[in-house]
N, C-alpha and C positions, 0 to 999 in steps of 0.2 A: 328875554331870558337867554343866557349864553351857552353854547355848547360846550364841552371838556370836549379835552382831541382825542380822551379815552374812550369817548365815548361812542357808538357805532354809529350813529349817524353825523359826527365830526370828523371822524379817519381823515375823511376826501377833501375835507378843507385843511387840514394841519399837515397833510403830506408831502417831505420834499425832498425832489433827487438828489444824490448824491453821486456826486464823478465819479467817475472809472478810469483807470489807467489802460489806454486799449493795447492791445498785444502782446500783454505779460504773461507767459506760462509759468505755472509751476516747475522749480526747480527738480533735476531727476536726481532719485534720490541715488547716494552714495551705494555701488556695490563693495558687499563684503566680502573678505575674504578668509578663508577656515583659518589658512597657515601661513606662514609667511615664510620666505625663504630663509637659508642660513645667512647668508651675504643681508640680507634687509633685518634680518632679526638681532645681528651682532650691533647696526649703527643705530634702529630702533627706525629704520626707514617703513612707511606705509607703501608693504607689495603691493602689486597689481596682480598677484599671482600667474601673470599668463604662460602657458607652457610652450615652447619646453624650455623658454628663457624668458623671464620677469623682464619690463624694460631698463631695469639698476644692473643688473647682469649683462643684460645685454649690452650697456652703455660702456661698463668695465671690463667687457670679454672676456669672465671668466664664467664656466660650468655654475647654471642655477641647479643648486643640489640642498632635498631636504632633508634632514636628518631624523632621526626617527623620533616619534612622542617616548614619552616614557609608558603607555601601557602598551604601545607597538614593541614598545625595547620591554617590557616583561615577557610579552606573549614570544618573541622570538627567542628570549632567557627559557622560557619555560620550552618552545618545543627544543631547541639544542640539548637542554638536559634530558629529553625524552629519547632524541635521537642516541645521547651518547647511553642512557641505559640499554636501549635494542642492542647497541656495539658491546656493551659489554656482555648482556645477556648471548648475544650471537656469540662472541670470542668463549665466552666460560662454555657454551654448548658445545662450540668444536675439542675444547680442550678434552672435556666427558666422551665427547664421540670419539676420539683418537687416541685418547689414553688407554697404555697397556692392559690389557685385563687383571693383571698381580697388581698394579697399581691403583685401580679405579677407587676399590676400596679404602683403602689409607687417603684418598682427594675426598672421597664423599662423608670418612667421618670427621675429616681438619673441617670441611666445612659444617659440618652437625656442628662440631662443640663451640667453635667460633660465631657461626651467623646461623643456628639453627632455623628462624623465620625466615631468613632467602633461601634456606634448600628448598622449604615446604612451598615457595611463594614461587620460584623456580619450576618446582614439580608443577605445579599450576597454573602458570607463566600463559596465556592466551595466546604470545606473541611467538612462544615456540612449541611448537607440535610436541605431541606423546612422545611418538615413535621416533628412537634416535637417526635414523635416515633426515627424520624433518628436523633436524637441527643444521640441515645444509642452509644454502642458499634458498631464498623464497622470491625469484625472480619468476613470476607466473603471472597468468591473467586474472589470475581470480585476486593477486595484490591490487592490480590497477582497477577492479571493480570495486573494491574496498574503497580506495581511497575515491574514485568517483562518486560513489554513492554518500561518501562522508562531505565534497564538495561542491559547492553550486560551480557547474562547466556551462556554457553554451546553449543555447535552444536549439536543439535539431539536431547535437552528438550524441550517437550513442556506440557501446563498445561490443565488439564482436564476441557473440554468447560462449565459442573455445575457438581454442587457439586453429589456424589456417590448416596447418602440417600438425597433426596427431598422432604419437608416437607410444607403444608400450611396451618395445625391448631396447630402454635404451641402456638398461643395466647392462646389456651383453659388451656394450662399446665403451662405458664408461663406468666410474662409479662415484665420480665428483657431482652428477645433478642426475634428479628422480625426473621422470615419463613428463609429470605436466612441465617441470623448467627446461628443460630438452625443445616440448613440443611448443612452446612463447618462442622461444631463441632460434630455434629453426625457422619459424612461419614469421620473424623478422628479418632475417636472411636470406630467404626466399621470394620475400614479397619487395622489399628494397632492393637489391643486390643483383639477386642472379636475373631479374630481367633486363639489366644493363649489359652485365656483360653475361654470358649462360656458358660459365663453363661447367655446370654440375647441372644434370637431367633430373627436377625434381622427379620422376616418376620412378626411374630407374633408380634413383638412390634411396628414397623411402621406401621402393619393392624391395630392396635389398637391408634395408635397415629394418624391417619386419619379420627378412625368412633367413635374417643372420647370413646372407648372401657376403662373396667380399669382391664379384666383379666390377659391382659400380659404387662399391661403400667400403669403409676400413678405420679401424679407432683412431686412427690420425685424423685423413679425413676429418669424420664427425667431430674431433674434440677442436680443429680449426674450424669449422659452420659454425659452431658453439659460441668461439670466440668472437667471430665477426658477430654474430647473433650478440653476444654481450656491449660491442660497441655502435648498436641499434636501439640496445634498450633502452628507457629510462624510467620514470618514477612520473606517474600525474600528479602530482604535489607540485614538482620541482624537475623542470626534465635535466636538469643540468648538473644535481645530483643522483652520482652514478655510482656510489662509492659500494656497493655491493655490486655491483657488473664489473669494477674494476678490481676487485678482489677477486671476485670468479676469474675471473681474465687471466689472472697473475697465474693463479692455480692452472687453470687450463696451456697456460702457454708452457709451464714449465713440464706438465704433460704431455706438450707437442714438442718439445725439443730432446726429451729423451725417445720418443714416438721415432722420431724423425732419425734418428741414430739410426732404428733397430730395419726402418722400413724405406731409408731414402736409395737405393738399388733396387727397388723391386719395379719390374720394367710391365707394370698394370696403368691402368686409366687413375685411381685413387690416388696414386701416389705421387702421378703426373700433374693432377690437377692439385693435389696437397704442396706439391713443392711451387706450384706458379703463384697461387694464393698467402703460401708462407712468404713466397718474394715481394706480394702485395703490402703484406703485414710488413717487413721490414722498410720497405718503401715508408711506411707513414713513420716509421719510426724514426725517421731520419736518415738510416743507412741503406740509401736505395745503392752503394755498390755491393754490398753482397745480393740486397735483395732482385738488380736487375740481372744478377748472375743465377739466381733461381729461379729466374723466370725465364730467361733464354734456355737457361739446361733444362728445363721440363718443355717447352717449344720445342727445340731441339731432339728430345728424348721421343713425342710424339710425330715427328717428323716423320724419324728414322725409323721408325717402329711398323713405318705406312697406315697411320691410326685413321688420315686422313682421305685415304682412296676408296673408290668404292669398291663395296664386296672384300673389305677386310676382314680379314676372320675372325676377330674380335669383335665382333659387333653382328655375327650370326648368330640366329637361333632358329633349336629345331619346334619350340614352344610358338604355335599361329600366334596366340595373344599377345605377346611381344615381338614379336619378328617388327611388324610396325612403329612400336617402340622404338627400338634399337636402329632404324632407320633414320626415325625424327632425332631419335639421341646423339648418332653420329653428326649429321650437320651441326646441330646446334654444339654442340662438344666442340669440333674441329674449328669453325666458325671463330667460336669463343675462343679457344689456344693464339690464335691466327692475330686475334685481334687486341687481345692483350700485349704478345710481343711486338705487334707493329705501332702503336703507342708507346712500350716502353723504347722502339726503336728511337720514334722520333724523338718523345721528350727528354730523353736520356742521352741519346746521341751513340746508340750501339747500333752492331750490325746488328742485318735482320737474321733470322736462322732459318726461314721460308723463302724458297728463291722465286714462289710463285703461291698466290692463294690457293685454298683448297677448290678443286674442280667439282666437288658436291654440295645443292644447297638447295634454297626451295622453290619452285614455280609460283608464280602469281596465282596462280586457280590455289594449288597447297597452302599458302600462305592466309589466304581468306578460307579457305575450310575448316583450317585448324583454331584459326581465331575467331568462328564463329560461336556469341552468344557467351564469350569468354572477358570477364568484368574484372575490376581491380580496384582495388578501395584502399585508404592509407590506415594497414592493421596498427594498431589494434584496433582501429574504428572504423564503423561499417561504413561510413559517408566521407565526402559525396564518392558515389561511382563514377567512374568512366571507363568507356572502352578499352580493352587491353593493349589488343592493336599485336601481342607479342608477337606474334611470328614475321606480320609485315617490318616489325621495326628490326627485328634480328635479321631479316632479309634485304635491307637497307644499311642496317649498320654494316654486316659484312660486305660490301658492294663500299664503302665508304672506307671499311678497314685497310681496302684493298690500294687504294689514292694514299692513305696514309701510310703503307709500306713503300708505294713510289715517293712521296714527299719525302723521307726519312733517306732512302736510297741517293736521292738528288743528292740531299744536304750533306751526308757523309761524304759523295762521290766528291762537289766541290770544296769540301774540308779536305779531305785528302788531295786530292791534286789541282785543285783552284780550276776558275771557271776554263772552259773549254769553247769551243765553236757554237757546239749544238747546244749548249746551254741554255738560252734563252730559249729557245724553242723547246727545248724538254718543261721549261716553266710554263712555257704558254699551253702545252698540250697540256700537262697535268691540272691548269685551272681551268680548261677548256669542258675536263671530263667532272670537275666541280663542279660547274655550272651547270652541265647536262646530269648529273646526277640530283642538285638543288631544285630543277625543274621537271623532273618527275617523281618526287616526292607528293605522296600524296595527299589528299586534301584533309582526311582523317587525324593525319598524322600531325597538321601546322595549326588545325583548330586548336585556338587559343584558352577555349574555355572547358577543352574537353582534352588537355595534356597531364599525361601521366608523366611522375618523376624520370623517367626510360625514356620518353616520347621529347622530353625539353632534352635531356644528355644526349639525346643523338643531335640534337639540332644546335647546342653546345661546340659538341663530336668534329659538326661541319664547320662552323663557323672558327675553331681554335686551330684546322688546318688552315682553311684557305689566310690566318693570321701567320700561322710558321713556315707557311711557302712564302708569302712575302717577307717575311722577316730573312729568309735563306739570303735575296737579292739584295736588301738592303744593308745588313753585316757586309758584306762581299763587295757591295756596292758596284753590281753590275748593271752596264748601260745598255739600255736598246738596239740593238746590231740594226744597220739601216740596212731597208728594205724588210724588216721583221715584223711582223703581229704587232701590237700596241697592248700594252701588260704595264698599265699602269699601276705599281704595287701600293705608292701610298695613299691612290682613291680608292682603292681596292682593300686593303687592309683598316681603313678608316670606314669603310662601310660595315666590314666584319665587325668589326669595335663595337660598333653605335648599335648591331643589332644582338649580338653579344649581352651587352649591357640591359637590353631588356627581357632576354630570356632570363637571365639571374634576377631581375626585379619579378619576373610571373613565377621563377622557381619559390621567391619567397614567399608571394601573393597568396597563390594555391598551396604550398607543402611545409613549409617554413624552415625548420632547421634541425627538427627534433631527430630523425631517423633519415640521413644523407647516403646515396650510395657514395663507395670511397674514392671513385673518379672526381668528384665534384671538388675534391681539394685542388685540383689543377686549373678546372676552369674556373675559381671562386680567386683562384692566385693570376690568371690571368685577365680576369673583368677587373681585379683589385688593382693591378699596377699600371694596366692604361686607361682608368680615371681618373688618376693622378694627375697626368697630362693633362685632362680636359677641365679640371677642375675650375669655375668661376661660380659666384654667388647667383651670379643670374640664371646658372645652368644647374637647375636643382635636381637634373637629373642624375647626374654623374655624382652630386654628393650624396644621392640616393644609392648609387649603384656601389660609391666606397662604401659606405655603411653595412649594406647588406652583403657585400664579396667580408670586409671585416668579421661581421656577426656571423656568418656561414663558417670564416675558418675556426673563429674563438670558438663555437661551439662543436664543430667538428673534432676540435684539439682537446676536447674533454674525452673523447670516446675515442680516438683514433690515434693520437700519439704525438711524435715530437716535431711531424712535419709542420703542421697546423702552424702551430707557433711560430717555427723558425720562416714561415711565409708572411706573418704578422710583422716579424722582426725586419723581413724583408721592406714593407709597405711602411713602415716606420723609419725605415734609414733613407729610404726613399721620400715621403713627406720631407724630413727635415732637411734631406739635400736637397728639394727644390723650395724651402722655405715658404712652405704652404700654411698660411695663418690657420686662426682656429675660425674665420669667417668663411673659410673656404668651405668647411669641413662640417659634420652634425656634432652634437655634443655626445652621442652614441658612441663614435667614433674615436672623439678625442680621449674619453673615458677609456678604452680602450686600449688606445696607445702609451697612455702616460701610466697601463699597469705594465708596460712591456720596459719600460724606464725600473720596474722595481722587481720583485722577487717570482714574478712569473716566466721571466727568461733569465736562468743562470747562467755562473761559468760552465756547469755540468752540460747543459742543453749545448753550448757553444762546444766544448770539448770530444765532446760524442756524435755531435755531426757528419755524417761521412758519406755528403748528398753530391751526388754530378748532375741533379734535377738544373735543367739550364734555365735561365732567367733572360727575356729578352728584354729590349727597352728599356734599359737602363741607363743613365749616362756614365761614361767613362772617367769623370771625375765624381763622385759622391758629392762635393760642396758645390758644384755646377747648377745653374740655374738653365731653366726650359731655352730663355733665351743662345744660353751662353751654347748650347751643345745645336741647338735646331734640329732636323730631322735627323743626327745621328743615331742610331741603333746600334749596340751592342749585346754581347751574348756571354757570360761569363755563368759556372757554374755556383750551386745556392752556399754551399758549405765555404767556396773561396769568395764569393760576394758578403756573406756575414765577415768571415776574417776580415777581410779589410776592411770593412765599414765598421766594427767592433775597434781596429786599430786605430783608425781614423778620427773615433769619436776621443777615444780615450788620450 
């Protein structure tokens, strides 16, 4: 009887191998991809999507750029329209708040008989306050917890519960913004700002801003803190929209120039310190020659007033609780005047108005007393902390001020009467005291992971001198006297560079770009124009360090004004005279530059420049290639470098 092979005890006779093909894996399957680019989506090309350039982009070296979906392109249709109702709602509020009293009434019934439901809807409006005061400005803390709380931020940020500086007479000084937008806009100028450079004593000036005091406060004053306060702020939405700080701005400046009328003779500390800062402010505007001229006349003005010796009378008091005050306030005041004008000497190329630094300041033991258990955090957010360090860095910055009043001295002396004997040794001493000042800097201060915005600007501070003392000998092209010291400028200045470059990569790392003190436009314009130089593909560092000197000015130039740009426009005339591809370069960057080709730099912006900010390392011909110039260096000013390079293109 025969078996079936079905059946279970036939299996094992009817069973037979079958080959394999050895070695074969399974095929990996296809990744997909959500979008595809614009450049792959017009030829119907299958992206690889990879960022921040697809390889079809890459291969054709143009910007991989996506364009938006259409429910991306509704949702931004719908909040623009929201934004512009807040605009109108803001503009019809101010109109109500500033309209005549005989008038009000004839506005309120054209709009009853007209749009009766927007008066009512209005009156009820959530987005503007009851009280016609709250129809100003709503630039506060409590806007940026709003919108935090409305979106997903970060693990681990959180926002400081009020504002730093707390103010509740600030009607006496102003009547353009209420107590809390006063107290955001101060405790952002305070916290950025004056611990770069400290020419305003926050102690003394909020003492006096609370008991209507006017030796260390004055409505000028506060309505410029205000202003620089508004070119700090921004929105957590969007920090790049500012268009309510730049409206406060408009107001408030046009408050400080009639201010400035009534109070620029008054021989006080406020108005001394209002005119240095107003010359700050014109500086970014583009016209740093009026504004280095209000900044020397207020130098100058405190000079001569002897604000800076000790046991001035200005600065006693018969009050114990302040007497100490007014002690810490004069250094750091004096200090501050000292060191402002000895930067504007050098970058500007003016005399100094100090024939010698101030002879008062702080002792090592004072210096760590005062900064003990004293923290600093990037307000509006409590994190991360780090050490403040203030006093030791103000006690180092001036010690540094004081090298950069000699460097400025040099350079005017051999501008005016060309090098001399002792020349080179006067360079060699002054880098001598760089160097002994770079090495005892202290340890506190160079931790990298524990640098406050203050802490990298003085480390900036150093390295952008020891680049414009050698830049002095290189324009001049002085040679080494035999038998002299050895002052090699251009290992010397290529070392500044390289280390230059990475302090602006940790300034971006650690702080970003949102709230910059307003120095950081100089040194973001000088890490930006000697990377150019170093620029190759394989050196990704330097196209790292355009990018962020780039992104640091563009976003600087939203909040600070016309210099920003006209330094962009700089770096842009620069690229295309040394015919730096777009390989060179990030796509961050090139985006960048190709908007400075359209309506973001006018004839206006060119017309109204009226900058003597000097510009080194630049070649003598604008169409000149790296090669064709080699280590020449030249020095020409920013307002006559745009001219020709504007004539040149055109």
């Amino acid at each position: 009887m025969s078996t079936w092979p079905n059946e279970p005890e036939g299996n094992a006779r009817y069973k037979v191998a079958i080959p394999r093909i050895s070695g074969r894996r399974p095929l990996p399957k296809r990744q997909r991809v959500a979008r595809a680019c614009d450049a792959c989506h017009v030829i119907k090309l299958r992206c690889n999507g990879n960022r921040p350039s697809c390889d079809y982009c890459l291969t054709i070296g143009k910007p991989c750029l996506y364009s938006a979906t259409k429910r991306e392109a509704r949702q931004i249709s719908v909040q623009r329209l929201e934004e512009r109702i807040q605009d109108y709602e803001s503009v019809l509020g101010e109109v109500l708040l500033h309209c005549p009293p005989k008038n009000l009434k004839s506005v309120l019934k054209l709009i009853s008989e007209r749009r009766p439901e927007f008066l009512a809807d209005l009156q009820q409006s959530t987005r503007l306050p009851q009280s016609p005061s709250g129809l100003k400005f709503n630039l506060n803390l409590d806007r940026m917890h709003l919108t935090f709380r409305d979106n997903q931020f970060g693990a681990g940020l959180s926002l400081q519960r009020q504002p730093l500086i707390q103010t509740k007479s600030i009607q006496h000084w102003t009547s353009l913004v209420e107590d809390d937008v006063a107290s955001h806009l101060l405790s952002f100028y305070f916290n950025w700002e004056n611990p770069t450079w400290h020419l305003i004593d926050q102690e003394l000036f909020i003492h006096d801003l609370e008991t209507r005091s006017t030796k260390f406060c004055s409505p000028l004053l506060v309505h410029i803190l205000l202003l620089f306060g508004c070119s700090f702020s921004y929105g957590l939405h969007s920090f790049t929209d500012r268009r309510q700080e730049k409206a406060l701005g408009q107001k408030l400046y046009d408050e400080i120039l009639r201010l400035w009328a009534l109070e620029k003779e008054t021989a006080d500390i406020p108005t001394i310190q209002s005119g240095i800062l107003l010359g700050l402010l014109c500086c970014t505007f583009g016209t740093d020659r009026l504004g280095t001229e209000l900044i020397m006349r207020g130098a100058a003005m405190y000079y001569r007033s002897g604000l800076h010796k000790e046991g001035a009378p200005y600065f006693q008091c018969a009050n114990d609780d302040l007497r100490q005050s007014m002690a810490r306030a004069q250094k750091l005041i004096s200090w501050g005047v000292f060191d402002v004008q000895s930067l504007a000497s050098q970058v500007y190329k003016k005399h100094s108005e100090w024939p010698q630094p101030p002879s008062i300041g702080f002792s090592p033991e004072e210096a760590t007393s005062l900064d003990d258990n004293n923290m600093w955090s990037p307000y509006p957010f409590q994190t991360p902390i780090f050490a403040s360090n203030t006093y030791k860095i103000a006690r180092f910055r001036g010690r540094l001020a004081g090298l950069v009043n000699e460097t400025a001295t040099l350079s005017l002396q051999l501008r005016d009467s060309g090098p001399a004997e002792d020349s080179w040794a006067q360079g060699c001493e002054i880098y001598g005291k760089l160097l002994q000042w770079n090495q005892e800097l202290p340890l506190e201060i160079q931790q990298e992971r524990k640098s406050t915005p203050h802490s990298l600007c003085l480390r900036m501070y150093y390295q952008c001198t020891v680049i414009s003392l050698c830049d002095v000998f290189e324009i001049l092209s002085i040679k080494q006297p035999e038998g002299k010291p050895d002052f090699d400028t251009a290992e010397i200045k290529s070392s500044a560079v390289e280390v230059l470059g990475s302090l602006i990569l940790l300034y971006k790392h650690f702080h970003g770009w949102k709230s910059v003190p307003i120095v950081m436009l100089h040194y973001l314009c000088v890490a930006g124009i000697h990377a150019i130089a170093r620029l190759s593909p394989s050196e990704m560092k330097w196209m790292k360090v355009l990018e962020s000197s780039v992104l640091g000015l563009w976003n600087m130039a939203i909040g600070w004004g016309r210099l920003g740009k006209a330094f962009l426009k700089i770096i842009a005339f620069l690229l295309r005279a040394r015919k730096v591809e777009n390989d060179y370069i990030t796509p961050k960057t090139a985006a960048i530059m190709d908007q400075l080709d359209g309506a973001y730099w006018t004839a206006t912006d060119a017309a109204s420049l009226a900058a003597d900010y000097v510009v080194h390392s630049v070649p003598s011909d604008l169409t000149s290639t790296p090669s064709d110039t080699g280590h020449e260096v030249t020095a020409q000013s920013l307002g006559e470098l745009i001219k020709a390079a504007e004539q040149l293109t055109l």
